[in-house]
C-alpha positions in Angstrom: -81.8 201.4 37.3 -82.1 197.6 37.8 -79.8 195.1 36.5 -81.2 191.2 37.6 -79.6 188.4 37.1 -81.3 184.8 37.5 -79.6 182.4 39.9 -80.1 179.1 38.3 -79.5 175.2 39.9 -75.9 174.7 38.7 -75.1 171.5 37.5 -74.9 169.1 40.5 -72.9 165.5 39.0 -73.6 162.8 36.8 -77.1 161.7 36.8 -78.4 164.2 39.1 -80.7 166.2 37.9 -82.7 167.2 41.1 -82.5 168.3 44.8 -84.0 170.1 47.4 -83.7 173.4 48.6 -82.2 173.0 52.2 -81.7 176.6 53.4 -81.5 179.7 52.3 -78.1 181.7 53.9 -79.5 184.9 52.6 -82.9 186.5 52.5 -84.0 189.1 50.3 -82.6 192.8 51.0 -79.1 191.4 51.7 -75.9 192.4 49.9 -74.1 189.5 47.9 -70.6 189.3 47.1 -70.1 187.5 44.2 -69.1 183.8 44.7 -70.6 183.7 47.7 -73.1 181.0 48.9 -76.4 182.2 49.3 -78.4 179.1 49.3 -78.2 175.1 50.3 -79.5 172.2 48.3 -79.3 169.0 49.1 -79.2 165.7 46.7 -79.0 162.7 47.1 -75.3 162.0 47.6 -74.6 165.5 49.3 -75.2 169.0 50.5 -73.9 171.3 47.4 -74.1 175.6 48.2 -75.7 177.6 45.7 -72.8 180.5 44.9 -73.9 184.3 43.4 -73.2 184.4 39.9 -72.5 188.3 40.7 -71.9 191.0 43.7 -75.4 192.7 44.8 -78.5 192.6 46.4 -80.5 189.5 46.5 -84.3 190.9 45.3 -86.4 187.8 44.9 -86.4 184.1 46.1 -88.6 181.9 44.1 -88.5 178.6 46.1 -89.1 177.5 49.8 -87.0 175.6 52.2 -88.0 172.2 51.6 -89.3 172.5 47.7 -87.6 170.3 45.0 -85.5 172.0 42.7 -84.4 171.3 38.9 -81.1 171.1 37.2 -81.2 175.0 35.4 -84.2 176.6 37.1 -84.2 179.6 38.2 -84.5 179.9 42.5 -83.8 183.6 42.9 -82.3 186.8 41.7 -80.3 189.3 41.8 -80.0 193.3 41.5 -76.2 194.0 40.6 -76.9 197.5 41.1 -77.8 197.4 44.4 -81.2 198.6 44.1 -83.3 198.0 47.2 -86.8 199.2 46.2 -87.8 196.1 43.9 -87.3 193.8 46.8 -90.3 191.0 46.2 -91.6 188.3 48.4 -91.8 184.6 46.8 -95.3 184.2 44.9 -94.4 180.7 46.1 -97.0 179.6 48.3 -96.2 179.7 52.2 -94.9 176.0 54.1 -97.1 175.3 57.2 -94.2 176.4 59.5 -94.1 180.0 58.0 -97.5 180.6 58.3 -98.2 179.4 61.6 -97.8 181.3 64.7 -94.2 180.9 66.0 -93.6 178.4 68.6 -90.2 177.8 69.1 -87.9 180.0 70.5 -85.4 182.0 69.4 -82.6 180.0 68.2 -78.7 181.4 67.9 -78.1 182.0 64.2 -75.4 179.0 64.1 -78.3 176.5 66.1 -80.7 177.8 63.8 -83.4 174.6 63.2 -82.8 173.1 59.2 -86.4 173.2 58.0 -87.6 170.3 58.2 -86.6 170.0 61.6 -88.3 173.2 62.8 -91.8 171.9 61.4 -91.5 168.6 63.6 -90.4 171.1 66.4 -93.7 173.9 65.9 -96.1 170.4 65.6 -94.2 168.7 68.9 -93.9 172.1 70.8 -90.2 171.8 71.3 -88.1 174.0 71.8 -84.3 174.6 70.4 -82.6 174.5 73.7 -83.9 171.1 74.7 -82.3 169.5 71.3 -78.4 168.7 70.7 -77.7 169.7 67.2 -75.2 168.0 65.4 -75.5 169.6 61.7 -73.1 172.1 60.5 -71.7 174.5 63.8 -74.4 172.8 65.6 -77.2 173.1 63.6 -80.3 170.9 64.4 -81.3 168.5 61.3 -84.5 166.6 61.7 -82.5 163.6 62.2 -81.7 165.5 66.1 -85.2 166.4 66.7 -85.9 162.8 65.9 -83.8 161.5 68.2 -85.0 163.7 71.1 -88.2 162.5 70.8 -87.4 159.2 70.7 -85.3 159.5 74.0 -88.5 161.4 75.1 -90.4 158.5 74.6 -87.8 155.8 75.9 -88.0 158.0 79.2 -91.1 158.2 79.8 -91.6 154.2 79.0 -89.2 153.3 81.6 -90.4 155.5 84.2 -91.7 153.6 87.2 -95.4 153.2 86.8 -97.6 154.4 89.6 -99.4 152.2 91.9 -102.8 150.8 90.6 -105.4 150.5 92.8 -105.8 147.2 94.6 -109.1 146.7 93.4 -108.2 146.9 89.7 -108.2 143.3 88.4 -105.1 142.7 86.2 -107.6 141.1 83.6 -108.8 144.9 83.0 -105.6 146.3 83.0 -104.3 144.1 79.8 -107.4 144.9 78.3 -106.8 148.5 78.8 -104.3 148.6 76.0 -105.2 145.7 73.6 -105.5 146.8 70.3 -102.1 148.9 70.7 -99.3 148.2 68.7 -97.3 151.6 68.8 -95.6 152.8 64.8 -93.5 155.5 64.4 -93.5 156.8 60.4 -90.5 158.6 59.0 -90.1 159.5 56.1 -87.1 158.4 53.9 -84.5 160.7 53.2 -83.5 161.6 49.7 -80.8 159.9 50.0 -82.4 156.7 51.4 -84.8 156.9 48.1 -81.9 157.5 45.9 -80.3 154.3 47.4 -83.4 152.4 47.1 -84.0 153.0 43.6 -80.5 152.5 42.6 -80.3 149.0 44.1 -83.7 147.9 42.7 -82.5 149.3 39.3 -79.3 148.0 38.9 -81.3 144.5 40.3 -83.0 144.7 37.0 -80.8 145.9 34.5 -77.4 144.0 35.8 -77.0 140.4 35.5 -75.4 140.2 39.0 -73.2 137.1 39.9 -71.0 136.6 43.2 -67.9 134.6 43.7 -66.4 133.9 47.5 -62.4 133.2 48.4 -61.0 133.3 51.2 -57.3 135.1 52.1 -54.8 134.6 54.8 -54.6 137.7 56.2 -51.1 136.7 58.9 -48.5 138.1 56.0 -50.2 141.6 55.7 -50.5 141.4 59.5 -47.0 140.9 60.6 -45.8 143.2 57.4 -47.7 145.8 59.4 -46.6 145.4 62.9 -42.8 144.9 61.4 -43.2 148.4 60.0 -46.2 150.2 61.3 -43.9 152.6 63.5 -41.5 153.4 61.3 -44.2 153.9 58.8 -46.4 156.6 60.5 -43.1 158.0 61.4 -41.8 159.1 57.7 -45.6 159.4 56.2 -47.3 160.2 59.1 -50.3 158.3 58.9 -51.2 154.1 59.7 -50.8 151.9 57.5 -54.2 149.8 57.0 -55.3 146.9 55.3 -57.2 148.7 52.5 -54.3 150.1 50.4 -52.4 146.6 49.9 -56.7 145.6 49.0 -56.5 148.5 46.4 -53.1 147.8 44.8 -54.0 144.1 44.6 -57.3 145.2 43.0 -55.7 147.3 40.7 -53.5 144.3 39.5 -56.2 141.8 38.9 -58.0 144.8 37.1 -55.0 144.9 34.5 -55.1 141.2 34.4 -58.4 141.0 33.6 -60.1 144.6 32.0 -63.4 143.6 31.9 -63.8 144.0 35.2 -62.8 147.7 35.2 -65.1 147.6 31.8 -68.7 149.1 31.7 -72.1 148.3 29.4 -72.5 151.8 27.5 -75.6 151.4 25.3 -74.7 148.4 23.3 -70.9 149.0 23.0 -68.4 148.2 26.1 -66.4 150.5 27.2 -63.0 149.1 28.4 -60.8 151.9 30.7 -57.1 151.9 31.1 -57.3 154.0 34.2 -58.3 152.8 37.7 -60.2 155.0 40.0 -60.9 152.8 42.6 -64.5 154.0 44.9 -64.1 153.2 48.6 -67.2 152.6 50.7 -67.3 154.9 53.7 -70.1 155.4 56.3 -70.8 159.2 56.5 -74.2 161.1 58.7 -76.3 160.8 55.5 -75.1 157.1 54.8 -72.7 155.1 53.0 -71.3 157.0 50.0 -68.5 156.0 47.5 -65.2 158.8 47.2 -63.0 157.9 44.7 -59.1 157.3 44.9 -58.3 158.1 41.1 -55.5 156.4 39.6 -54.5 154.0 42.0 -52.3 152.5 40.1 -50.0 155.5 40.3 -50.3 155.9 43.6 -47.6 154.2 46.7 -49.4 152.5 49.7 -48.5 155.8 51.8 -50.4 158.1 48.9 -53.0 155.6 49.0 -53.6 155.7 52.8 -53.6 159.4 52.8 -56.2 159.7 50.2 -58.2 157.1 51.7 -58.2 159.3 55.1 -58.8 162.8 53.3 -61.9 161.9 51.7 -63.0 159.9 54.3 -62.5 163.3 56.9 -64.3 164.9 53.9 -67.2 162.5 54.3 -67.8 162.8 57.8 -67.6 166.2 57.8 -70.3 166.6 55.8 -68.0 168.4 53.1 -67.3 165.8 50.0 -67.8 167.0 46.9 -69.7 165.6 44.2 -66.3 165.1 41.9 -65.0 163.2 45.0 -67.8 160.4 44.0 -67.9 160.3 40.9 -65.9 158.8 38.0 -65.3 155.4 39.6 -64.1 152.7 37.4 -64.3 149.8 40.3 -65.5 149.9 44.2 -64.0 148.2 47.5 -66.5 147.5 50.6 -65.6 146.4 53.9 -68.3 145.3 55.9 -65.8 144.0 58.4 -65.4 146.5 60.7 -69.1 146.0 61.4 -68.3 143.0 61.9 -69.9 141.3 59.1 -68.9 137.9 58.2 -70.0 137.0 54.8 -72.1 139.2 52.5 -72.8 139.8 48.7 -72.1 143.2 47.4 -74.4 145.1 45.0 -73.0 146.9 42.2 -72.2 150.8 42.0 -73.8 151.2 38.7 -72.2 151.9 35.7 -69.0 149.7 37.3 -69.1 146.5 36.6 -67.4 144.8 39.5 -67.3 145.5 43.6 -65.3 143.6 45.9 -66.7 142.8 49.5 -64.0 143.0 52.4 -65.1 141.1 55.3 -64.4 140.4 59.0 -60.7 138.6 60.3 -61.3 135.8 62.5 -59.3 133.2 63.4 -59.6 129.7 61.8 -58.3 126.7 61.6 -56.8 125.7 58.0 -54.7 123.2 56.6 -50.4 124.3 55.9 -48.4 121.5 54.6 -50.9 118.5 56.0 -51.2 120.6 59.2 -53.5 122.4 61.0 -52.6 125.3 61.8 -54.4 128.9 63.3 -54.8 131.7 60.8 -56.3 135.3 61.0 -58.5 134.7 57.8 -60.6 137.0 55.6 -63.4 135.8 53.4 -63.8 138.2 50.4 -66.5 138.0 47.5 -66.3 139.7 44.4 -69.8 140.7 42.8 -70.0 140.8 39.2 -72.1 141.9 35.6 -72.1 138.0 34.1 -73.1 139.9 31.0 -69.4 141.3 30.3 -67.6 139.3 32.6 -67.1 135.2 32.3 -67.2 133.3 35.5 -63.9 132.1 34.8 -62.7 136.1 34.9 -64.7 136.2 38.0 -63.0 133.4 39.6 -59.2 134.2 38.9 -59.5 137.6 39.8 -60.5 137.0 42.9 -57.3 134.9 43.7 -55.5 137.3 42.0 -56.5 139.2 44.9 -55.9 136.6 46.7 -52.0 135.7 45.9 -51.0 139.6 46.5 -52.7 140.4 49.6 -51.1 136.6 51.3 -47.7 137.7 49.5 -47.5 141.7 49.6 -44.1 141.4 47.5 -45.7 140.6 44.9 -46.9 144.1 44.9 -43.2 145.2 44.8 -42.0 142.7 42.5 -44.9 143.0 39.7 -44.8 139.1 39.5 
């Protein structure tokens, strides 16, 4: 006798309450074992796996590869005792891809197309061995078919062109293609439309301010080389800029709360923890992991944070409690080589700082002019909890400790 159990959309992080259903890593007739994943969905931060509530066989999938998927509903179930016989096909309609004719080859299970992918590859006539995937064990994501036909194109565009005939006036040939104005369409990515809506709606609910300084960044500079060795020697890893940036953040923070303070209906919400966010460009885009309670934490526990979620991130394997719970966020456009920019808030926080690029300047020491590495930095702000004034000193708050790192050690 049957015993079926729904598999529901767990709960995927604050504020989420959709995704889409990426993959399915079982199909129906397959054993289970409880815990284990039988199903990807992707949101719009990251890729979460759907886990079997229970050990069995998977009887019925109720969603497609590709479909949207709500918080709680139920995409599948499951027969605990193993029956076989009431195995049912989806009474969700078909995708395009499943009802046409196969086109592409074959595929190794681990190259296996993601779906999306494989429907630009049936339309395009591609097949798997002429793409380089670069998804998980070298799965091919759209984003590689994309690419390949781009390079394609670029290929064929810079082939030489064959010789026109003589007699073929140059005045025809530019009217040959008049009128063309090649446009590729893509659609955005969840994530890109998550991003997009987030920025225009923290645009219009956040009275956003920015404040510039700029920092010295020679003390920090010659503290590292003094000690970088014999650093990554006893903690094994570098020592960067960004954890003296996050302990001086988290001192300006305690200076001045409101900062580390968010808007909660119509009360403020003031927090005496600091989980600072730390911008970091992953395959899907920038996302925010946390380093929870700095302020508890030593440069060297700091660094090595920094560097696990960031492996996490490009891996494609951070977890949605790694970005969430952030009181307070820390960008560095530098190391693209940005100059000067204005950050956007990471709703609810109420207060980003913008690292930017080091470049030597002149600047005036004791009525001389002298060359410094310097740093501009730029703290954005919600003007409706926090004063310019705040604004202001905590940004050369930042300022003192990063151009005088023993203040970090002395507390002064």
């Amino acid at each position: 006798m049957a015993n079926i159990v729904e598999i529901t959309v767990p709960e995927m992080g604050e504020s989420i309450t959709e995704g889409t259903l990426a993959t399915w890593l079982k199909n129906p007739g397959d054993a289970v074992e409880a815990d284990e994943p039988i199903a990807e969905i992707e949101t719009d931060k990251v890729t979460v796996e759907l886990p079997a509530p229970a050990a069995g066989v998977l009887v019925e999938t109720l969603k497609n590869p590709g479909d949207t998927v709500q918080v709680h509903e139920v995409v599948a179930k499951i027969d605990t005792n193993g029956a076989k016989a009431d195995i049912q096909k989806s009474d969700v309609p078909q995708s395009k891809s499943e009802t046409k004719p196969e086109t592409v080859e074959k595929a190794p299970a681990e190259k296996e197309p993601m779906p999306a992918a494989k429907r630009i590859m049936v339309e395009e006539k591609i097949q798997a061995s002429e793409v380089q995937g670069t998804g998980r064990s070298g799965q091919i994501t759209k984003q590689d078919v994309i690419r390949h036909l781009n390079q394609t194109k670029k290929e064929v565009e810079q082939a030489p062109a064959k010789e026109l005939p003589k007699e073929q006036p140059a005045s025809k040939i530019a009217k040959k293609f008049e009128g063309e104005e090649p446009e590729e369409v893509v659609p955005m990515s969840r994530l890109r439309r998550a991003i997009a809506e987030n920025l225009v709606n923290v645009q219009h609910t956040a009275a956003i301010l920015t404040t510039f300084n700029e920092i010295n960044m020679q003390p920090v500079m010659e503290l590292r080389s003094k000690y970088k060795e014999e650093f990554q020697k006893k903690h094994g890893i570098k020592l960067g800029f960004m954890s003296f940036f996050t302990k001086a953040v988290v001192r300006a923070l305690q200076e001045f709360p409101a900062i580390n303070a968010e808007i909660r209906g119509t009360d403020i919400v003031y927090k005496h923890y600091y989980h600072i966010g730390i911008a970091v460009g992953g395959p899907k885009g920038l996302v925010v992991p946390v380093v929870r309670h700095a302020d508890k934490l030593s440069l060297a526990e700091i660094e090595m944070e920094i560097a696990r979620l960031a492996e996490k991130v490009r891996n494609g394997t951070i977890a949605l409690s790694d970005l969430s719970g952030g009181t307070f966020s820390i960008t560095n456009g530098g190391i693209y080589g940005s100059m000067m920019s204005t950050p956007i808030l990471n709703p609810p926080q109420s207060g980003i700082l913008g690292m930017h690029n080091i470049v030597k300047r002149a600047v005036v020491e004791n009525d001389e002019i002298v060359i410094r590495p310097m740093m501009y930095v730029a703290l954005s702000y919600d003007h409706r909890i926090v004063d310019g004034k705040e604004a202001v000193q905590f940004l050369v708050t930042v300022k003192n400790c990063v151009e005088d790192p023993a203040r970090l050690l002395l507390e002064v």
